[in-house]
Backbone as a ProteinNet text record, in pm:
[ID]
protein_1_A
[PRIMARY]
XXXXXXXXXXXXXXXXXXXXXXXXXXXXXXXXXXXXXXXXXXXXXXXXXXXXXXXXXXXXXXXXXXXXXXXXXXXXXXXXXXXXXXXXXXXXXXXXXXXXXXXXXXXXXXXXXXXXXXXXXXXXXXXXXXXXXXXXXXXXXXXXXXXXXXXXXXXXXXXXXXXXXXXXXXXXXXXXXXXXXXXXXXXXXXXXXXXXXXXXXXXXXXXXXXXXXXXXXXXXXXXXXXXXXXXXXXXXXXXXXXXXXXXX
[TERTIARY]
16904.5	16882.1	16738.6	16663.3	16569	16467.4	16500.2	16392.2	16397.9	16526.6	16532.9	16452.3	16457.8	16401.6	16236.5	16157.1	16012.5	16003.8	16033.1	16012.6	15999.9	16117.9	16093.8	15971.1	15941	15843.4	15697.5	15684	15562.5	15528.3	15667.9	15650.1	15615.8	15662.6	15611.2	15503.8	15428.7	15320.9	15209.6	15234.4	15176.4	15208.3	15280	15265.3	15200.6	15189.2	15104.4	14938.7	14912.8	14760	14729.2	14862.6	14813.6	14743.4	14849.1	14839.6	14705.2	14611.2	14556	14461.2	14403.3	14359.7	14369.2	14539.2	14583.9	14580.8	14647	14634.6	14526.5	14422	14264.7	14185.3	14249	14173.2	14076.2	13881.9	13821.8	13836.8	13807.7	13844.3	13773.7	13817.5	13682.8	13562.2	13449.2	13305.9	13282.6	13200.2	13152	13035.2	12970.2	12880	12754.1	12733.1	12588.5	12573	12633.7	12648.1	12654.5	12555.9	12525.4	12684.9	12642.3	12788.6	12794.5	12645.6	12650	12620.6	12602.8	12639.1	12728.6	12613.7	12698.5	12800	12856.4	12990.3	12920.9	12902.2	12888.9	12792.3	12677.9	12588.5	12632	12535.8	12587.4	12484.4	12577.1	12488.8	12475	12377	12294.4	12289.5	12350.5	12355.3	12276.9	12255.9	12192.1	12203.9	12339	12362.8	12426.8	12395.4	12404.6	12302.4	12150.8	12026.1	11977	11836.8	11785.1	11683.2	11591.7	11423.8	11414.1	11314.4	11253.6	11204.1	11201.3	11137.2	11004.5	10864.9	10780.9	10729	10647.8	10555.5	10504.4	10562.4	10432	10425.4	10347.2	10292.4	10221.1	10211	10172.7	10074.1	9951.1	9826.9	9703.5	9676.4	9592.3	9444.7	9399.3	9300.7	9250.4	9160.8	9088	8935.6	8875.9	8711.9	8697.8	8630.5	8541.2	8501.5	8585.2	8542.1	8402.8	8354.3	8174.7	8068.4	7950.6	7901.7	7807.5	7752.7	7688.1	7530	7444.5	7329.7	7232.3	7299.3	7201.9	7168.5	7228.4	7261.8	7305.5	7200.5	7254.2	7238.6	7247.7	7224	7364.9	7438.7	7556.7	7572.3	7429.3	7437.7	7501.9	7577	7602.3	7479.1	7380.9	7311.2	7177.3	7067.9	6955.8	6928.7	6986.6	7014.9	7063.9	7150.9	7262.9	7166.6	7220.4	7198	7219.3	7325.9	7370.2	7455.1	7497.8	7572.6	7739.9	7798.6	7913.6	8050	7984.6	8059	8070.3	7942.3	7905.5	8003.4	8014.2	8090	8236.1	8282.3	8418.6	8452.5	8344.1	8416.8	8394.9	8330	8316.7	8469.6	8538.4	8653.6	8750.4	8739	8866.8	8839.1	8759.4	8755.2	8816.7	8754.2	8781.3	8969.7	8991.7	9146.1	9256	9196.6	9278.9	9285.8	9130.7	9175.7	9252	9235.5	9326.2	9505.5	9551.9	9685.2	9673.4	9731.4	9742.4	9773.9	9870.4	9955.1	9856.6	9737	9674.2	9611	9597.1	9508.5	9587.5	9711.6	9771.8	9686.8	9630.6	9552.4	9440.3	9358.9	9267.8	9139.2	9100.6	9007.3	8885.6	8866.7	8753.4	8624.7	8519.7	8428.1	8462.7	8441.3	8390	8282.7	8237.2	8055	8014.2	7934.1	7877.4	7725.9	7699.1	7562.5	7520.9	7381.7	7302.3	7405.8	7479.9	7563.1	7737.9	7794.2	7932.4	7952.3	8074.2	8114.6	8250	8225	8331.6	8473	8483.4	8616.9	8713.5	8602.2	8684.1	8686.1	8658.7	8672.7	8757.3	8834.6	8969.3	9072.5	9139.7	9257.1	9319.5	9476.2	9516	9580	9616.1	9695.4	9802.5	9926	9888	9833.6	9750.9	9680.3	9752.9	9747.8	9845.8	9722.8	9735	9646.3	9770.7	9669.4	9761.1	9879	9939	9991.5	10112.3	10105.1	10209.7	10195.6	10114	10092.9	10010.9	10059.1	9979.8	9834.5	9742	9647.1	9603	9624.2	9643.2	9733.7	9808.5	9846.6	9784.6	9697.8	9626.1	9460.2	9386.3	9217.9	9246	9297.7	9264.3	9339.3	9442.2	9447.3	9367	9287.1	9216.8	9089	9053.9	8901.2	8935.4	9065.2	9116	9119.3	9000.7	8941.1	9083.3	9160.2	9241.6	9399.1	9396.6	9519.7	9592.1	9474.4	9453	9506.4	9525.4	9531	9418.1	9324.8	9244.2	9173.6	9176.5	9132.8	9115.8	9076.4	9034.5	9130.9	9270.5	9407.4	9426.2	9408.1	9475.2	9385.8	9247.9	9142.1	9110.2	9180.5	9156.8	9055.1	9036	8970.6	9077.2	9049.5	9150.8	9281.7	9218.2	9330	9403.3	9381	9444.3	9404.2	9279.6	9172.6	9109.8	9093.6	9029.1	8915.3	8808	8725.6	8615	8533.2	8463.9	8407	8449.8	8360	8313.9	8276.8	8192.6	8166.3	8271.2	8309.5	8306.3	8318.5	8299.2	8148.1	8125.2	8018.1	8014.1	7989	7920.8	7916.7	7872.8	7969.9	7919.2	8023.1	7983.9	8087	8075.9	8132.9	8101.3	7985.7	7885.8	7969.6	7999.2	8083.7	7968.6	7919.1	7817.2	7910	7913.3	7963.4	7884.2	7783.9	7658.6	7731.6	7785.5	7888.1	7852.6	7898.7	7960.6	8077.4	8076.7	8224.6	8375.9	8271.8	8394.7	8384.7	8362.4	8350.5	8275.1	8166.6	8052.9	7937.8	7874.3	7723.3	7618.8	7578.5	7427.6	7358.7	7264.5	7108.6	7075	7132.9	7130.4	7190.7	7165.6	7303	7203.3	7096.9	7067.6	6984.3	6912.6	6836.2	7011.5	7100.3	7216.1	7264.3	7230.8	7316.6	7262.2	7095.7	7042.9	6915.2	6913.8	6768.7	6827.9	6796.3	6758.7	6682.9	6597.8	6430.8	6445.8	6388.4	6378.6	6369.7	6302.4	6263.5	6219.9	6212	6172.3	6339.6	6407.9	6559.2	6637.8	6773	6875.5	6976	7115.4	7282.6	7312.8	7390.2	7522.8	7598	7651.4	7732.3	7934.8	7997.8	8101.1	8127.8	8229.4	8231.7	8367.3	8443.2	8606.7	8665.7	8586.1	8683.3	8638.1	8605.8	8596.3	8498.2	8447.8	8372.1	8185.9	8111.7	7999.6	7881.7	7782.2	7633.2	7628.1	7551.6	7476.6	7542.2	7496	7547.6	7670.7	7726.4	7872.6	7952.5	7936.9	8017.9	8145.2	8234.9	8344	8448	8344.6	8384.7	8345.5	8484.5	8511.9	8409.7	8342.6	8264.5	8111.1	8119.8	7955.2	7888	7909.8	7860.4	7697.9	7588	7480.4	7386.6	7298.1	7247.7	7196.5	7136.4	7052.7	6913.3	6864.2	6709.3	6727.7	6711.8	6653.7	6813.2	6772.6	6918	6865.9	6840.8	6846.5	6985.4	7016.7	7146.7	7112.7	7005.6	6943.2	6911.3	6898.7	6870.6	6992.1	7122.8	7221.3	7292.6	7258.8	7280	7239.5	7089.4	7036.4	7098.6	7184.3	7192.7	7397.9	7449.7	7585.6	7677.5	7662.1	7715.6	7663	7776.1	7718.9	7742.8	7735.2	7715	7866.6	7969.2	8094.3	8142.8	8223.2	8211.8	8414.1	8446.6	8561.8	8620	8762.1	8822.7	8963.8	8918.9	9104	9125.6	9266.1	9338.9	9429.6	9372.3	9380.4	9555.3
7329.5	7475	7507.9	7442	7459.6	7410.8	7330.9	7275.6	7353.3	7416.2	7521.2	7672.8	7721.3	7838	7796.9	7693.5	7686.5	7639.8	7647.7	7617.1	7740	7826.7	7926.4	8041.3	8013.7	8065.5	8065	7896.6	7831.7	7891	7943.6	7998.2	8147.6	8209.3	8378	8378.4	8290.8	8297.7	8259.4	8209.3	8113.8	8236.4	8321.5	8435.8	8552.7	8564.2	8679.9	8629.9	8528	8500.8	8489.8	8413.4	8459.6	8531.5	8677.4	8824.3	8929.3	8810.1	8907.4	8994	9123.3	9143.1	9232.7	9223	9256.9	9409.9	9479.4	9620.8	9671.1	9573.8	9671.6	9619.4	9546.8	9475.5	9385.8	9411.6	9322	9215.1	9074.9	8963.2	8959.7	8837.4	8865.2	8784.9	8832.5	8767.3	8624.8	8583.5	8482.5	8452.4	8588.2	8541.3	8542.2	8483.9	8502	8664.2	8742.1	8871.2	9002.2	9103.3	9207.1	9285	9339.9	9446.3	9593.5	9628.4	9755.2	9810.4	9797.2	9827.2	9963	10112.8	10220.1	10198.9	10313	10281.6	10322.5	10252.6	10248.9	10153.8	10074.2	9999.8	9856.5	9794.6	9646.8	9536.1	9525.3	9375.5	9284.1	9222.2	9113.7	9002.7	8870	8756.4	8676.5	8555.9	8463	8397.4	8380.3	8246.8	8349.8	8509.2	8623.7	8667.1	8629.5	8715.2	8579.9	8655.1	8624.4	8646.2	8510	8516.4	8557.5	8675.3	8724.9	8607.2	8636.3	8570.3	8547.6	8458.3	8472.6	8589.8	8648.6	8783.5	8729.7	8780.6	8729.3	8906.9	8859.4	8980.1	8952.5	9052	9005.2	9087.5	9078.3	9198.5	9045.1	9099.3	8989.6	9038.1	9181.3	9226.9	9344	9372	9489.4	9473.9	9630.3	9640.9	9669.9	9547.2	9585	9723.8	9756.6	9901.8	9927.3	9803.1	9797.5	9704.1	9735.1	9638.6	9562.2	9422.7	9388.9	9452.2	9433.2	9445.8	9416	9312.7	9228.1	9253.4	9348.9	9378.8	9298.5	9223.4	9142.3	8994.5	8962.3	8829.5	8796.7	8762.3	8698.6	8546.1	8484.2	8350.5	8369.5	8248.3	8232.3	8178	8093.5	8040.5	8076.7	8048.1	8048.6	7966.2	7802.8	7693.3	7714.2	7793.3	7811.7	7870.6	7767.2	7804.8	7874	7956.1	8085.1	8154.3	8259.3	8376.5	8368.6	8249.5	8297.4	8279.8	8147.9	8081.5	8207.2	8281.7	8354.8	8513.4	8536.8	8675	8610.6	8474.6	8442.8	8460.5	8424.3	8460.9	8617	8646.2	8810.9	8864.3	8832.3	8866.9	8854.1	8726.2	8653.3	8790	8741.6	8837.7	8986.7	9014.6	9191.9	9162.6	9086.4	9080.9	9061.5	8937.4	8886.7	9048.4	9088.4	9146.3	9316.1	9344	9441.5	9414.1	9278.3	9234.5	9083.5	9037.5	8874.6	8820.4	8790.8	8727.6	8700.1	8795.9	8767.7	8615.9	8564	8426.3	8293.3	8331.7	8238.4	8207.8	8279.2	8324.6	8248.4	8231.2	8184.3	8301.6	8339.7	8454	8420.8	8503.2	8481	8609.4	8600.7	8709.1	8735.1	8825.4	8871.5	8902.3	8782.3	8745.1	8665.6	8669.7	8573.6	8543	8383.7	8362.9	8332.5	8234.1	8190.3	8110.2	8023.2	7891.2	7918.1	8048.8	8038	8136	8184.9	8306	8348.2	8547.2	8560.6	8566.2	8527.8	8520.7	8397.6	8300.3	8159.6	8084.6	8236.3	8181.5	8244.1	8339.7	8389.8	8381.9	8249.7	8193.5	8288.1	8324	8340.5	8453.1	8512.9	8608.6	8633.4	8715.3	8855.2	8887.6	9032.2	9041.8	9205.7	9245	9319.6	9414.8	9571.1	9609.3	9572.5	9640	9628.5	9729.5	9819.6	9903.4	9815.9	9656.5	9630.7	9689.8	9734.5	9804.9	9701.5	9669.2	9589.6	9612.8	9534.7	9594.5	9521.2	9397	9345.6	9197.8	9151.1	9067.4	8879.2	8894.6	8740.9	8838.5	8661	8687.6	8770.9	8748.8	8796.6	8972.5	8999.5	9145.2	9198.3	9167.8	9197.2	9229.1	9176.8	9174.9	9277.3	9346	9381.6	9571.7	9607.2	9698	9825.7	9854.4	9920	9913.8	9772.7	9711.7	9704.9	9700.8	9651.4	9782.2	9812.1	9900.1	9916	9945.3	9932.9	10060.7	10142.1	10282.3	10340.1	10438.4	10502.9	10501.8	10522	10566.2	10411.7	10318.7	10150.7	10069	10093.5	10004.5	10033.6	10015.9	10072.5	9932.5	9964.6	9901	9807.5	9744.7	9635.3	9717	9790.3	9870.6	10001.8	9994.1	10111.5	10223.8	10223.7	10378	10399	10482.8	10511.5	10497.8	10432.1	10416.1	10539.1	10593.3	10746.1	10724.8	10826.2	10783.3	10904.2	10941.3	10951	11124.3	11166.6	11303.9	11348.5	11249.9	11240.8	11261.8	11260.2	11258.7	11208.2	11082.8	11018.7	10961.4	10948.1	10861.5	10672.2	10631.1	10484.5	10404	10410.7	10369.7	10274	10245.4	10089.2	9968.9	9907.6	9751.7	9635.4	9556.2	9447.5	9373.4	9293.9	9211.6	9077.1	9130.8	9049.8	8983	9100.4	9019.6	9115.3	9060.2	9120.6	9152.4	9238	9320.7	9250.6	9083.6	8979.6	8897.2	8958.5	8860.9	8729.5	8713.5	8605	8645.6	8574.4	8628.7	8705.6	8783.1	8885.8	8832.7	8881.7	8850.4	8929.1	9034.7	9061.1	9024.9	8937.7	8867.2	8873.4	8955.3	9003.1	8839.7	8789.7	8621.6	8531.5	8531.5	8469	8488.7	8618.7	8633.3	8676.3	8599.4	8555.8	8628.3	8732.2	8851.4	8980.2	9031.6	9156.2	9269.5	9188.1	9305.1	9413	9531.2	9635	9649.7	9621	9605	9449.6	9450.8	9302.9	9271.2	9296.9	9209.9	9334.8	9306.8	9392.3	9339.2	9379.4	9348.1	9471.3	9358.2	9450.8	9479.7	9612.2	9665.6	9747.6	9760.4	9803.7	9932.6	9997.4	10160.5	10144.2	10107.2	10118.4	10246.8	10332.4	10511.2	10499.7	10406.1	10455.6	10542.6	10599.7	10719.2	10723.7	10830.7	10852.1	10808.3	10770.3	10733.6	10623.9	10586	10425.7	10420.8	10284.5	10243.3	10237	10211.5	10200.9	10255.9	10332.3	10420.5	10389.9	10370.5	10373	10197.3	10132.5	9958.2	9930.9	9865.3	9824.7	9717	9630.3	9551.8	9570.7	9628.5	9586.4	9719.8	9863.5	9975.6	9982.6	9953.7	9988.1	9846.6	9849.7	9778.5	9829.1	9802.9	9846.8	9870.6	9968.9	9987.4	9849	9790.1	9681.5	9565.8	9525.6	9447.6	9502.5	9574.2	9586.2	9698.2	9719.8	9750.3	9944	9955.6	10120.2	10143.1	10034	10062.4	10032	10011.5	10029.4	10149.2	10208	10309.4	10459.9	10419.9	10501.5	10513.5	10420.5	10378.4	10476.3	10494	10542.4	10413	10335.7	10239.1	10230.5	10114	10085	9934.4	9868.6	9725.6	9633.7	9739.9	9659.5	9585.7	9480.2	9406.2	9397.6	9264.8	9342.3	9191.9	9152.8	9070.5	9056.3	8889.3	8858.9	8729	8750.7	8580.1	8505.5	8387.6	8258.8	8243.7
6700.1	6704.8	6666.4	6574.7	6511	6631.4	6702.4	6788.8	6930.7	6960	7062.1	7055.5	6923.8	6828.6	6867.9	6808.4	6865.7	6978.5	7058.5	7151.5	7266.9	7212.3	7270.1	7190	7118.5	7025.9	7077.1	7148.7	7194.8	7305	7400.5	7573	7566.5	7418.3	7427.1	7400.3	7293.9	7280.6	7407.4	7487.7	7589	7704.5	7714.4	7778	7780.6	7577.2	7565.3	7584.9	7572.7	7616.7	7740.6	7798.3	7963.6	8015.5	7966.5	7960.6	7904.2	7869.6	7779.7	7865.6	7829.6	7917.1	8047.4	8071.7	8162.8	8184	8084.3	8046.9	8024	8025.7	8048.2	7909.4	7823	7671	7753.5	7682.5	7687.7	7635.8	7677.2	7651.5	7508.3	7406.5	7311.4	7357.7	7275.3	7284.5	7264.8	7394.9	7407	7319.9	7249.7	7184.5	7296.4	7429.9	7457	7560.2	7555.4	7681.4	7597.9	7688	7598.3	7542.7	7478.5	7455.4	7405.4	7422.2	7385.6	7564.2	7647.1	7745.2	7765.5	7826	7849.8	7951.6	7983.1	8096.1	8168	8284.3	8438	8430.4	8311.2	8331	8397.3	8418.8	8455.9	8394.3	8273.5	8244.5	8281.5	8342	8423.1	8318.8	8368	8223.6	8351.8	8219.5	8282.7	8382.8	8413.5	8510.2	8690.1	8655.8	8766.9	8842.9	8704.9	8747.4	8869.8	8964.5	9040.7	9089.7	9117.1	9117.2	9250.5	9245	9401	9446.6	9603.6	9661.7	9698.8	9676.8	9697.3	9809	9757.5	9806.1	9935.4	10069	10194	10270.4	10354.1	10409.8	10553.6	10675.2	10799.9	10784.5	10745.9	10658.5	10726	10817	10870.5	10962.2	10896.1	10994.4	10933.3	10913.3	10843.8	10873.7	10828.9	10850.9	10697	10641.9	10515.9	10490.5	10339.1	10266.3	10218.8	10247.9	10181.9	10295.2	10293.2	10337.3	10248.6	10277	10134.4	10058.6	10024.3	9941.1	10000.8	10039.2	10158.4	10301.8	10323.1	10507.7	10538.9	10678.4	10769.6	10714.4	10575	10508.2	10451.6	10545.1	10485.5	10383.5	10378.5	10361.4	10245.4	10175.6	10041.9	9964	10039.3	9961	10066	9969.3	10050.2	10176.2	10174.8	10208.2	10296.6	10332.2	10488.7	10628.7	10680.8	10837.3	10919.4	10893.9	10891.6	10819.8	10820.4	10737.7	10703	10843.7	10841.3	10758.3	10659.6	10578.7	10443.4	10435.5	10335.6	10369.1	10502.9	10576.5	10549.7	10601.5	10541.6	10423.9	10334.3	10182.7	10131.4	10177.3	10171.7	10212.3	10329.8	10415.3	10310.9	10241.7	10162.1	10042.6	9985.9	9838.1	9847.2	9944	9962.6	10000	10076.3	10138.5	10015.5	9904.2	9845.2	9684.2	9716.8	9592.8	9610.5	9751.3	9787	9843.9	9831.2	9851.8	9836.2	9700.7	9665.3	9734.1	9800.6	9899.3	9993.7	10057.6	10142.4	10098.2	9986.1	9950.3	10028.1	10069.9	10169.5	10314.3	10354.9	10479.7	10474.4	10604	10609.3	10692.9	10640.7	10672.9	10741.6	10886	10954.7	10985.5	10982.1	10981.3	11128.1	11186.7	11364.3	11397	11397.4	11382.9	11462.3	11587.8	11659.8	11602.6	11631.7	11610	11753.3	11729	11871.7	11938.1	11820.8	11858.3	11850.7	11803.9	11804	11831.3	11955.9	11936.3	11861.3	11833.5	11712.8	11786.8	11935.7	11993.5	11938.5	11928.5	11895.2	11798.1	11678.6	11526.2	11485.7	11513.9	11463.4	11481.2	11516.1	11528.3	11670.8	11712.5	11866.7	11748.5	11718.3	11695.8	11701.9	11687.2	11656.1	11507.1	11544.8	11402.9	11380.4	11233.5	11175.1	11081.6	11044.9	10968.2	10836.1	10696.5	10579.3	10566.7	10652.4	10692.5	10794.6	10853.2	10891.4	11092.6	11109.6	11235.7	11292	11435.4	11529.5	11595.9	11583.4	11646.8	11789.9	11769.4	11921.3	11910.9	12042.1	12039.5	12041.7	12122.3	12144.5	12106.3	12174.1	12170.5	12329.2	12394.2	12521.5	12498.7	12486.8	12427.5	12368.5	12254.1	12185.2	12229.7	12362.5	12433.3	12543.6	12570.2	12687.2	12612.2	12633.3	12575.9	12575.3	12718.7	12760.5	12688.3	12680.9	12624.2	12424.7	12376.3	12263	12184.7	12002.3	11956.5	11858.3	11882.5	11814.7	11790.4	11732.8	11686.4	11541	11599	11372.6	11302.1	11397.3	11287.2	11260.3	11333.2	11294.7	11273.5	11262	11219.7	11064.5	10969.2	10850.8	10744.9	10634.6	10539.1	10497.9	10433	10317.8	10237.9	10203.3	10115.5	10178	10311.2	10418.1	10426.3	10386.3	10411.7	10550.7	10578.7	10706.7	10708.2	10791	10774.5	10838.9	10798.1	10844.4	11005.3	11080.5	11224.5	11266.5	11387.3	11472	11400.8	11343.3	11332.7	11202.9	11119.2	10988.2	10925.5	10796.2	10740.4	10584.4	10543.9	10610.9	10792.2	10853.8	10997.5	10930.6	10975.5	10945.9	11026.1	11171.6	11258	11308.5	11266.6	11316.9	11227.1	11342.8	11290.3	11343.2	11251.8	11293.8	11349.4	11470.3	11535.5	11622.6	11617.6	11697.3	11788.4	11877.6	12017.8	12180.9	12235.3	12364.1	12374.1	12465.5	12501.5	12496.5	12561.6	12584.8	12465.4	12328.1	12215.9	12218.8	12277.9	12310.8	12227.6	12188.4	12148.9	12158.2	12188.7	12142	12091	12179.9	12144.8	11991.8	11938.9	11806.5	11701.3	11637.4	11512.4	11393.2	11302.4	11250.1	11175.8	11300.3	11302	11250.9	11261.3	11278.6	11150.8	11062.6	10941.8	10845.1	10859.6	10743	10688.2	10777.3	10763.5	10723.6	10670.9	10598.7	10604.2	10701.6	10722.4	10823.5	10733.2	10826.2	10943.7	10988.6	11099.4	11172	11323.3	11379.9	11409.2	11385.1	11375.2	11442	11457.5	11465.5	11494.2	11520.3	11475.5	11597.7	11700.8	11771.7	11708.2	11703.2	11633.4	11750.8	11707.3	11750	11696.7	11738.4	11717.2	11690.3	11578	11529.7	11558.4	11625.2	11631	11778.5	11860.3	11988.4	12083.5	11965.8	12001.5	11943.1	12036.4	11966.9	12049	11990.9	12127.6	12129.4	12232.7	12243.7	12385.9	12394.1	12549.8	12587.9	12479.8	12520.7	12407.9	12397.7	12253.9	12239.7	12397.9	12306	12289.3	12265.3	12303.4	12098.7	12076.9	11927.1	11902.5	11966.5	11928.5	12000.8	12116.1	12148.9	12193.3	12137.9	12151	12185.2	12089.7	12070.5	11968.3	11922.8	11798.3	11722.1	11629.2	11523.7	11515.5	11414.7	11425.7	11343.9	11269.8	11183.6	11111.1	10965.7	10959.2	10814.6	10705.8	10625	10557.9	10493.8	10431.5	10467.6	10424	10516.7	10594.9	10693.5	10829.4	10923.1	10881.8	10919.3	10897	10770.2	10727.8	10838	10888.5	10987.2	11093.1	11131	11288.9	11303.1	11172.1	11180.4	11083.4	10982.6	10974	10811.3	10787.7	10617.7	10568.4	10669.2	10700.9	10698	10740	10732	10846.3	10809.3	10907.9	10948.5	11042.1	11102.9	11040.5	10947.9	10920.5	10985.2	11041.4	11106	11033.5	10980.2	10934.4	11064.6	11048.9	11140.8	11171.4
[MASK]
++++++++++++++++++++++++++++++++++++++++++++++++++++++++++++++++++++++++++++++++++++++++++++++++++++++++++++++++++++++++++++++++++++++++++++++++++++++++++++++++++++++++++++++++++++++++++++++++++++++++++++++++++++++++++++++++++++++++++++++++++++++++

């Protein structure tokens, strides 16, 4: 009798823990989970929470918010043969420090010299402003003056500002490109990067709003050139020595 008595003793008990809970009792504490928790909050424990996913971005094309000190002297060093290694890292800095993620990228100036043109240094595309908006699909869209999106509202700076044109004041619609229409070289590349001087020199320039004077006012890369390559004599001409960045 005595061994029938616990036994059934062992199965009620072994029911009410089942049970626990059931009627709406919090379980007790584990000890590691918050518990002052208002009603409706949701406490997030350790083994629930979850790491974002690395930061990327399709931010692969912008016109420099500045142009340099130097004008048309992109070199990094005195030593360089030309400018463009010095205009690439110009591209990177301004890109990476207006969106991190951009440091994944490989950043190209749109800069022709005597010896390279800026068609076939910026990787095939598509290129994207920091806004996520397309501006052209390939190199050949991109040269396809009709085709392309390339204008004041979608040609913005690094950090998605508009850049001032034809109508504006300051105007600074002059994009150095030292190109042709078909992204090839010009006879103006400001001595290939590396001059500065007032005068004697000058830089094909592009018109990012489409619009305004010169020979061809309304062509994004090969509008008009410059009185000189110095940082104020770009200034004269409608421009403030910015240049046009695409990632590879």
């Amino acid at each position: 009798m005595h061994a029938t008595l616990l036994f059934m003793r062992n199965v009620a008990i072994a029911i009410v823990m089942s049970c626990f809970g059931c009627a709406g009792e919090a379980p007790p504490s584990s000890g590691g989970q918050a518990q002052d928790a208002a009603p409706g909050d949701s406490a997030v424990t350790a083994d629930t929470a979850t790491t974002p996913d690395a930061p990327t971005t399709t931010f692969s094309f912008f016109i420099t918010s500045t142009g340099k000190p130097t004008g048309g002297d992109f070199r990094a060093t005195a030593a360089d043969l030309d400018g463009l290694s010095g205009a690439d890292a110009f591209c990177t800095s301004l890109a990476v420090a207006a969106v991190p993620a951009a440091a994944t990228r490989t950043w190209r100036a749109y800069l022709s010299t005597a010896t390279v043109n800026a068609k076939d240094r910026i990787g095939t595309g598509p290129w994207f402003n920091v806004n996520a908006v397309k501006v052209a699909d390939s190199v050949a869209n991109l040269h396809d003056a009709a085709a392309n999106n390339l204008k004041k509202e979608t040609s913005l700076d690094e950090k998605g500002q508009t850049v001032p044109g034809s109508v504006d004041n300051p105007v600074q619609h002059d994009i150095l490109t030292g190109s042709l229409a078909d992204g090839t070289k010009s006879p103006d590349t400001c001595a290939n990067w590396t001059s500065s001087a007032a005068t004697g020199v000058a830089a094909s320039v592009g018109h990012h709003d489409r619009a305004g004077g010169g020979a061809a006012p309304t062509s994004w890369n090969a509008a008009h050139s410059t009185n000189g390559c110095s940082a104020a004599a770009f200034v004269g001409t409608g421009g403030r020595g910015s240049i046009m960045c695409f990632a590879l």
